[in-house]
C-alpha positions as CSV (number, residue, x, y, z in Angstrom):
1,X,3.2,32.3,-22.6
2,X,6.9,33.5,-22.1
3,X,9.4,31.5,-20.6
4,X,9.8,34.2,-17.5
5,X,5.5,33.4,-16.9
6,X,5.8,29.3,-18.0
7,X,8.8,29.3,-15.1
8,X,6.1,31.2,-12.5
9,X,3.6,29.0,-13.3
10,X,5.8,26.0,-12.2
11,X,7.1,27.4,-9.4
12,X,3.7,28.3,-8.4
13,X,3.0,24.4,-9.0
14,X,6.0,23.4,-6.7
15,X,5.6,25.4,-4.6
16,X,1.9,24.8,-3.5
17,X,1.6,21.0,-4.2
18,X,4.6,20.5,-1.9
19,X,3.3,22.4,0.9
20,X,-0.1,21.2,0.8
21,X,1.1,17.5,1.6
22,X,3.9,18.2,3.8
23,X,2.9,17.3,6.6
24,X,0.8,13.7,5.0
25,X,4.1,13.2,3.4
26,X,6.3,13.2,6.6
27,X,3.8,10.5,8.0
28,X,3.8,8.2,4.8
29,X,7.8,8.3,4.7
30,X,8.6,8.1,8.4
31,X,5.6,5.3,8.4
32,X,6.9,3.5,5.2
33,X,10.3,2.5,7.0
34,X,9.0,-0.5,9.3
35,X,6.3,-1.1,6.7
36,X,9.6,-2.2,4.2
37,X,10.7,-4.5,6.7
38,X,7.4,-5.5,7.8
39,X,7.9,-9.2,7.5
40,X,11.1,-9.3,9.9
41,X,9.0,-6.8,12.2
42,X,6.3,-9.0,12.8
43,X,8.6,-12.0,13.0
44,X,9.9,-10.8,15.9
45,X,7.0,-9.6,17.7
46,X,5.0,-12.7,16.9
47,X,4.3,-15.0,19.6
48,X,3.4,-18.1,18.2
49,X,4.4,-21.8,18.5
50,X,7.3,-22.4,15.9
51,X,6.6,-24.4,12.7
52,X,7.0,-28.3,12.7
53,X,10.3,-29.1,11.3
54,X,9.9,-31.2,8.3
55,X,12.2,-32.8,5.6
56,X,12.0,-31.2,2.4
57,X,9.3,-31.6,-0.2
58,X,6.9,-32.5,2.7
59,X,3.0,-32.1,1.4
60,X,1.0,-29.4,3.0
61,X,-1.8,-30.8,5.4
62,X,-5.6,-30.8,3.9
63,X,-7.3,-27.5,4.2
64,X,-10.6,-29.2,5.4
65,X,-8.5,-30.3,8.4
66,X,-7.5,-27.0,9.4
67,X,-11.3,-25.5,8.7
68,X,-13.1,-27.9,11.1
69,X,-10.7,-27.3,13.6
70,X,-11.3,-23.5,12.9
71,X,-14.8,-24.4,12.9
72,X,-14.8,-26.4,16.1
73,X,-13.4,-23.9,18.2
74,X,-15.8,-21.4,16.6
75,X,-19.2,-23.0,15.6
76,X,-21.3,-20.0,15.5
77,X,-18.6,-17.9,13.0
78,X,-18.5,-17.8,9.3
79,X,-14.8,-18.5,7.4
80,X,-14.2,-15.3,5.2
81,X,-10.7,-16.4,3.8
82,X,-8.1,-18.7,3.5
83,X,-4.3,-17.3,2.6
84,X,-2.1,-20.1,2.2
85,X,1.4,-18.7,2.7
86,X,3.7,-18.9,0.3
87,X,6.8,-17.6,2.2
88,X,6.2,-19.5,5.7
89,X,4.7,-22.5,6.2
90,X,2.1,-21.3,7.4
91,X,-1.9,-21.3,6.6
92,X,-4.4,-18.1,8.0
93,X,-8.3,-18.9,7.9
94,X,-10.0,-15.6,9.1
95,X,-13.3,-15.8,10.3
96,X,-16.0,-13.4,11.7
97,X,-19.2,-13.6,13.1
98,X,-21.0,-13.0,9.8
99,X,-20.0,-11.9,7.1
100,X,-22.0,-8.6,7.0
101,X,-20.2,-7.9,10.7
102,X,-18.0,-5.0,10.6
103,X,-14.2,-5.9,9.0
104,X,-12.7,-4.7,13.0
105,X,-14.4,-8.2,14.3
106,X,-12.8,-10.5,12.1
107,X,-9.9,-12.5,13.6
108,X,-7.6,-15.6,11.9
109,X,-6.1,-18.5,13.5
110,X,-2.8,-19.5,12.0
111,X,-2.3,-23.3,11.5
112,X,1.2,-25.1,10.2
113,X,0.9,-25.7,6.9
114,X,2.5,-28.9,6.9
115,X,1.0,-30.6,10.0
116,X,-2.1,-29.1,10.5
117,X,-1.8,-28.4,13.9
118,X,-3.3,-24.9,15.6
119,X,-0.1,-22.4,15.7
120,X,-2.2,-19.0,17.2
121,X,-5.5,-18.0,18.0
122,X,-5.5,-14.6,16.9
123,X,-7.4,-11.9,18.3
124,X,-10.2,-9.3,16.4
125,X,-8.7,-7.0,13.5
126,X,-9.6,-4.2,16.1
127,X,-6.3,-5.5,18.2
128,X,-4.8,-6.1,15.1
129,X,-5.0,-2.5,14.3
130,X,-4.1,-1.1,18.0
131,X,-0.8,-2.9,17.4
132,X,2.3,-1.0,15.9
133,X,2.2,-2.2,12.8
134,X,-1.2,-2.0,12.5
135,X,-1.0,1.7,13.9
136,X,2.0,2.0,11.4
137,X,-0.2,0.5,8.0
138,X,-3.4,2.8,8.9
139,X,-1.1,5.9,9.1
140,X,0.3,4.9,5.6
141,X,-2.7,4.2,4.3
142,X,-6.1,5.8,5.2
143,X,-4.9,7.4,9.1
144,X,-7.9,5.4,10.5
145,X,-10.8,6.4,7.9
146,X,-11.3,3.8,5.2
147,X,-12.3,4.7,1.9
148,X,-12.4,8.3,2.2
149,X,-9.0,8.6,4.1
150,X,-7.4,5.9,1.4
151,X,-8.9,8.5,-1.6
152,X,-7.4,11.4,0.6
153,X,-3.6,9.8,1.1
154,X,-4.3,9.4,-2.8
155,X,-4.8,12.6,-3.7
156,X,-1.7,13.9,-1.4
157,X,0.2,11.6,-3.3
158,X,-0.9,12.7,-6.3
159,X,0.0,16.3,-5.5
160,X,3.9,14.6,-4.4
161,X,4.1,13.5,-8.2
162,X,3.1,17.2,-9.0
163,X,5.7,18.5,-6.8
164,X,8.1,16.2,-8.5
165,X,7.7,17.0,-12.1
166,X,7.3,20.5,-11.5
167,X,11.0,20.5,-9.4
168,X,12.5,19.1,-12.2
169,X,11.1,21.5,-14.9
170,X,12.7,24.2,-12.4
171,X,15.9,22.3,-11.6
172,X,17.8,23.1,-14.9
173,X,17.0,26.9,-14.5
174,X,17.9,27.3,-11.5
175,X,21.1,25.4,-11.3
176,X,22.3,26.2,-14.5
177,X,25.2,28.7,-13.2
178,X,26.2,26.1,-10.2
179,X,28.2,22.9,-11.3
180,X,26.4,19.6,-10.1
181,X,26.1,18.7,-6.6
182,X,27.4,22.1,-5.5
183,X,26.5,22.8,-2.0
184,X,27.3,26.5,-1.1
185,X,28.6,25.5,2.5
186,X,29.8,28.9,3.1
187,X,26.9,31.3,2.1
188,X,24.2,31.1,4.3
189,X,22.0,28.3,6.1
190,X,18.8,28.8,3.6
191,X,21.4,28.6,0.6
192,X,22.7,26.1,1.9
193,X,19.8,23.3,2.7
194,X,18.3,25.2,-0.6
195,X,21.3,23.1,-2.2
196,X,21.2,20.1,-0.2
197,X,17.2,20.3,-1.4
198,X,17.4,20.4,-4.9
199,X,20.8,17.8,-5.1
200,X,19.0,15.0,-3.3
201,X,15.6,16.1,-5.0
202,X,17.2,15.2,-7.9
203,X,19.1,12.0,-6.6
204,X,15.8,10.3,-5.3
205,X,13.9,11.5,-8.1
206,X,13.2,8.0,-10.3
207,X,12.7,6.6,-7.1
208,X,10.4,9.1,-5.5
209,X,8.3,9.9,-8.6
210,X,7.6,5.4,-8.6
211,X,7.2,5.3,-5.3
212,X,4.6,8.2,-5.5
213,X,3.2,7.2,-8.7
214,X,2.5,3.3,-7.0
215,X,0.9,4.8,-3.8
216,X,-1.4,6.9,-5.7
217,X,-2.2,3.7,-7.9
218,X,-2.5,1.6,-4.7
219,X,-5.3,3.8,-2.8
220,X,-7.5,2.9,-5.4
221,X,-7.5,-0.6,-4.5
222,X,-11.3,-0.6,-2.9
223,X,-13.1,1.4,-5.7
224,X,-11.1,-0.9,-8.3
225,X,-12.1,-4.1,-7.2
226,X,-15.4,-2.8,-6.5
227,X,-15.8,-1.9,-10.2
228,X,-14.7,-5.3,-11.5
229,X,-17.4,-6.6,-9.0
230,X,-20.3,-4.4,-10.8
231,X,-19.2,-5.1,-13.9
232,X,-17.6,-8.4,-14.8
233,X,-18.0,-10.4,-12.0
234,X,-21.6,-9.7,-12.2
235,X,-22.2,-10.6,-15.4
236,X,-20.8,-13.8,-14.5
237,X,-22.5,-15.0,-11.7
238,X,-26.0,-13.1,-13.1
239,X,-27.1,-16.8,-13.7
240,X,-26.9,-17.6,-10.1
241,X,-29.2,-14.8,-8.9
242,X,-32.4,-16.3,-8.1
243,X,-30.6,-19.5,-6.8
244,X,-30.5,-19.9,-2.8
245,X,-26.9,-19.8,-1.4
246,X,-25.5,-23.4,-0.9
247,X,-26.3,-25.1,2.5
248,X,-23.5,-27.1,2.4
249,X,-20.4,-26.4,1.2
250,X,-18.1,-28.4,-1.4
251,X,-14.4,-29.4,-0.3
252,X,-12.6,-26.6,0.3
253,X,-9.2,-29.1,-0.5
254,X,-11.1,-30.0,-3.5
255,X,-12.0,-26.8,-4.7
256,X,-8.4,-25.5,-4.4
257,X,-7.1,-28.4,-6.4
258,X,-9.8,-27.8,-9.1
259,X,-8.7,-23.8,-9.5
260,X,-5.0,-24.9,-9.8
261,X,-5.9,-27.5,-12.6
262,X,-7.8,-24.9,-14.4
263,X,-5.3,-22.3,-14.7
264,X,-1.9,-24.7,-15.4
265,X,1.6,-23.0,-13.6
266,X,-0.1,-20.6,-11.8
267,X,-0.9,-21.9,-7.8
268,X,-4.2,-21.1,-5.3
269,X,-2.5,-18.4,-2.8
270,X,-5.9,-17.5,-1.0
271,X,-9.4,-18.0,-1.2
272,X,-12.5,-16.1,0.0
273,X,-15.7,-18.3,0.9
274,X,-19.1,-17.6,-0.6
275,X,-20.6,-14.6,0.6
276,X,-17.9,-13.2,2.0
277,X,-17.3,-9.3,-0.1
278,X,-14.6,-10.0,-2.1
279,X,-16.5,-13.1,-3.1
280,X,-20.2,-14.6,-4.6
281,X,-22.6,-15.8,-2.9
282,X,-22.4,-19.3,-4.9
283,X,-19.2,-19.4,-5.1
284,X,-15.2,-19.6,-4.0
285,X,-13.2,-16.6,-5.0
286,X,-9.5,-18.5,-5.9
287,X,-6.8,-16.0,-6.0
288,X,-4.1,-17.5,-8.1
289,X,-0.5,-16.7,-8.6
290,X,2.2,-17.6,-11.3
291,X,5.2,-18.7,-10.8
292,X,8.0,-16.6,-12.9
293,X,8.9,-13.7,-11.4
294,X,6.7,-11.3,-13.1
295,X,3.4,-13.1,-13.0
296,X,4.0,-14.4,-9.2
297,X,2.8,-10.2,-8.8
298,X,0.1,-10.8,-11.4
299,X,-3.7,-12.6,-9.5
300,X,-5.7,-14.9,-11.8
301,X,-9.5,-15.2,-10.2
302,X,-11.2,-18.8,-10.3
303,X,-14.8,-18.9,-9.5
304,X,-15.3,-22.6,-8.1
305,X,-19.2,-23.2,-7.6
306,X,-19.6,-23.9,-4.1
307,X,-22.4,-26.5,-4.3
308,X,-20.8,-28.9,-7.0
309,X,-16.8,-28.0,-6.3
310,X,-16.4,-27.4,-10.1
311,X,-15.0,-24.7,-11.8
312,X,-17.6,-22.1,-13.2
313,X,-15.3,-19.7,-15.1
314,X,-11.6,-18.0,-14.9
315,X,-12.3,-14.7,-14.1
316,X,-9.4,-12.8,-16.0
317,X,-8.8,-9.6,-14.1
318,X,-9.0,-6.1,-16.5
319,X,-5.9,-4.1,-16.8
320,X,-6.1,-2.0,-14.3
321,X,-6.4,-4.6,-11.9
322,X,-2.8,-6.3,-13.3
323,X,-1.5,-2.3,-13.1
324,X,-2.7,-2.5,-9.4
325,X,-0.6,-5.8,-9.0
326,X,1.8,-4.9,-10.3
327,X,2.5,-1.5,-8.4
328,X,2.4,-3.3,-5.3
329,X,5.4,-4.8,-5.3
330,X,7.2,-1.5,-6.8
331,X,6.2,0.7,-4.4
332,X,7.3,-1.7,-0.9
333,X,10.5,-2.7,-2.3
334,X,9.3,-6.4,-1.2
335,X,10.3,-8.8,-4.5
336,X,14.3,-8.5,-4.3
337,X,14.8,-9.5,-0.8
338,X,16.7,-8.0,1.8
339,X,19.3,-6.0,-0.3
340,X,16.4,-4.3,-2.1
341,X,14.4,-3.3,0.9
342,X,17.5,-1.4,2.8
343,X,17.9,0.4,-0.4
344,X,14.5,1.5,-0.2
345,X,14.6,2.3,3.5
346,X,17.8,4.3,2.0
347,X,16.2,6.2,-0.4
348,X,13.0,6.8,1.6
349,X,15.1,8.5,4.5
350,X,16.9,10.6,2.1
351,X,13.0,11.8,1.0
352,X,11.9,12.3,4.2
353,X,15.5,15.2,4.5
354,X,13.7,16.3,1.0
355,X,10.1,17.1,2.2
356,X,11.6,18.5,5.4
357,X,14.1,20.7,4.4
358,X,11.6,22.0,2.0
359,X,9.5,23.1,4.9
360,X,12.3,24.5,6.6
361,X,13.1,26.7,3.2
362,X,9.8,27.8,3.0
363,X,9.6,29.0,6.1
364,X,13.3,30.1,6.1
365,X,12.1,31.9,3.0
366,X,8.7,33.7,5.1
367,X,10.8,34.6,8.2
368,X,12.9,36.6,5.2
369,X,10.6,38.5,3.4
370,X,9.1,39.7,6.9
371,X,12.7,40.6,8.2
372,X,13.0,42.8,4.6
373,X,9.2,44.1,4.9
374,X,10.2,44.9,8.8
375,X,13.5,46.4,7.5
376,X,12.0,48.9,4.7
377,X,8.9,49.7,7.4
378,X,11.5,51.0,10.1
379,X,13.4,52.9,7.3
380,X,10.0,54.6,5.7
381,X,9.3,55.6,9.1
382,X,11.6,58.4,9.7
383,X,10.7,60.0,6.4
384,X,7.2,59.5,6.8
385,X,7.3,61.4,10.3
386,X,9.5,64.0,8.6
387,X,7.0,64.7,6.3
388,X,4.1,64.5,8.2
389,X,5.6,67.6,10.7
């Protein structure tokens, strides 16, 4: 292949990758800026009654506590999941009226971590969802379709990273006569944002290509986990398969205190109750963290057998579950602080003038070629008449 049919081919690349997710990409961008600030968002929509005010080093209250409250208030609902906050003090039990019942009916109440005490009695996931960041997080995500829309924001981004490598395989060609960051001001408007295109293209581009690179990685959450399910997780609990499900549940403050022994410096974040999805239906699911800053991203399973409160087995996650974790953190900007996130809500407004001055050129480019093609039709046209009489 020559170097004149190898520079084609990429622009071909470029050039077809970035139009066909466009339009997706506009949404994810202009989407991703209040998802970056999420936390401070919803702190200041939220309408709950303000944590207790404790002194320092204050124990958290016992997780049975909060669950038979939860359970009190509703006796004929199931408890999928506990999160136990690490940022707030704050604990989240989600429940739902089975746990076959569609994920849109599950709702959580939100109790202080330190006292106990009920803080909001949330609504269904559907209201959750109708709300703006939950309208904001579906358009990221999967724009209201689950799995298949989550696999199709996945491929777009996939077709982003495309669009990336292939602009800088034709960035060095094509700005090899201009000096860097050159912006011909005074040609004309196309040559102008063409400039303004490829200088911040190549400005965002570590960022951009992570930042794609992560989202593509995150959309495969559901069929990951799912795997590890069929595979490992079966094979673990293949033991328990003729058993009945427990009738009565172990400690759930026991069973968190037994996961956090078993896996020493890492801490129980959240838990998912037997026969919940993401769990067995003999056991709790304990999602543990670690504490150094890279292994606080990185989830260590312990499966807790719900009848006897023991541990059964730590369920080390494969390594594409760790890449998972680890790409969440990368691709919200969310583990430096608040410094970190405005230089991602920087850098993902300077993408969205990217993706939408590359519109604009290619259609700036179109409007062109049908100006020339008008141009050479009106000239022909005198001579063809000419020589038709």
């Amino acid at each position: 292949m020559t170097a004149a049919s190898s520079l084609k081919t990429w622009y071909w690349l470029h050039k077809w990758s970035s139009l066909v997710c466009t339009v997706f990409l506009l949404v994810i961008c202009i989407t991703g800026l209040p998802l970056v600030f999420h936390e401070e968002i919803e702190g200041w929509l939220d309408d709950a009654k303000p944590y207790a005010v404790v002194p320092e080093g204050t124990p958290r209250a016992n997780i049975d506590t909060m669950l038979e409250k939860a359970g009190a208030l509703y006796p004929n609902d199931v408890v999928e999941f506990v999160f136990m906050d690490d940022a707030q003090p704050q604990v989240l039990v989600g429940m739902s009226p089975s746990h076959k019942a569609d994920f849109d009916t599950n709702h959580f109440l939100r109790f202080d971590a330190h006292t106990g005490d009920l803080l909001k009695d949330g609504g269904p996931q559907s209201d959750e969802k109708l709300s703006f960041m939950g309208i904001m997080l579906a358009l990221h995500v999967d724009w209201f379709a689950g799995l298949p829309g989550e696999l199709f924001i996945g491929f777009m981004g996939l077709l982003f990273v495309i669009a990336i490598v292939s602009g800088v395989v034709l960035y060095g060609p094509f700005m090899k006569k201009l000096s860097f960051g050159t912006v011909r001001t005074e040609r004309s408007s196309r040559l102008k944002w063409l400039d303004l295109h490829n200088l911040l293209g190549i400005v965002t581009l570590t960022w951009a290509f992570v930042v794609g690179a992560t989202g593509v990685i995150n959309e495969l959450a559901t069929p990951l986990f799912s795997l590890w399910q069929s595979t490992e997780v079966a094979q673990i609990i293949a033991p328990y398969k003729n058993d009945a499900p427990p009738v009565k549940l172990a400690s759930a403050q026991a069973a968190v205190e037994a996961a956090g022994k078993a896996v020493p410096g890492n801490e129980v974040l959240s838990f998912n109750f037997p026969g919940n999805r993401f769990a067995t239906p003999h056991h709790y699911m304990m999602w543990t963290k670690g504490a150094t800053p890279l292994t606080s991203h990185l989830f260590t399973p312990v499966l807790v057998d719900a009848t006897t409160g023991e541990v059964t087995t730590v369920a080390h996650p494969p390594w594409y579950l760790n890449v998972l974790e680890l790409s969440r953190p990368l691709h919200f900007g969310d583990y430096g602080g608040m410094p970190l996130k405005v230089l991602w809500a920087l850098l993902d407004i300077l993408t969205i003038i990217v993706v939408g001055s590359g519109l604009y050129l290619w259609f700036a480019r179109r409007k062109a070629t049908d100006a020339r093609i008008a141009r050479m039709a009106r000239e022909l046209s005198p001579a063809l008449s000419g020589s038709g009489s």
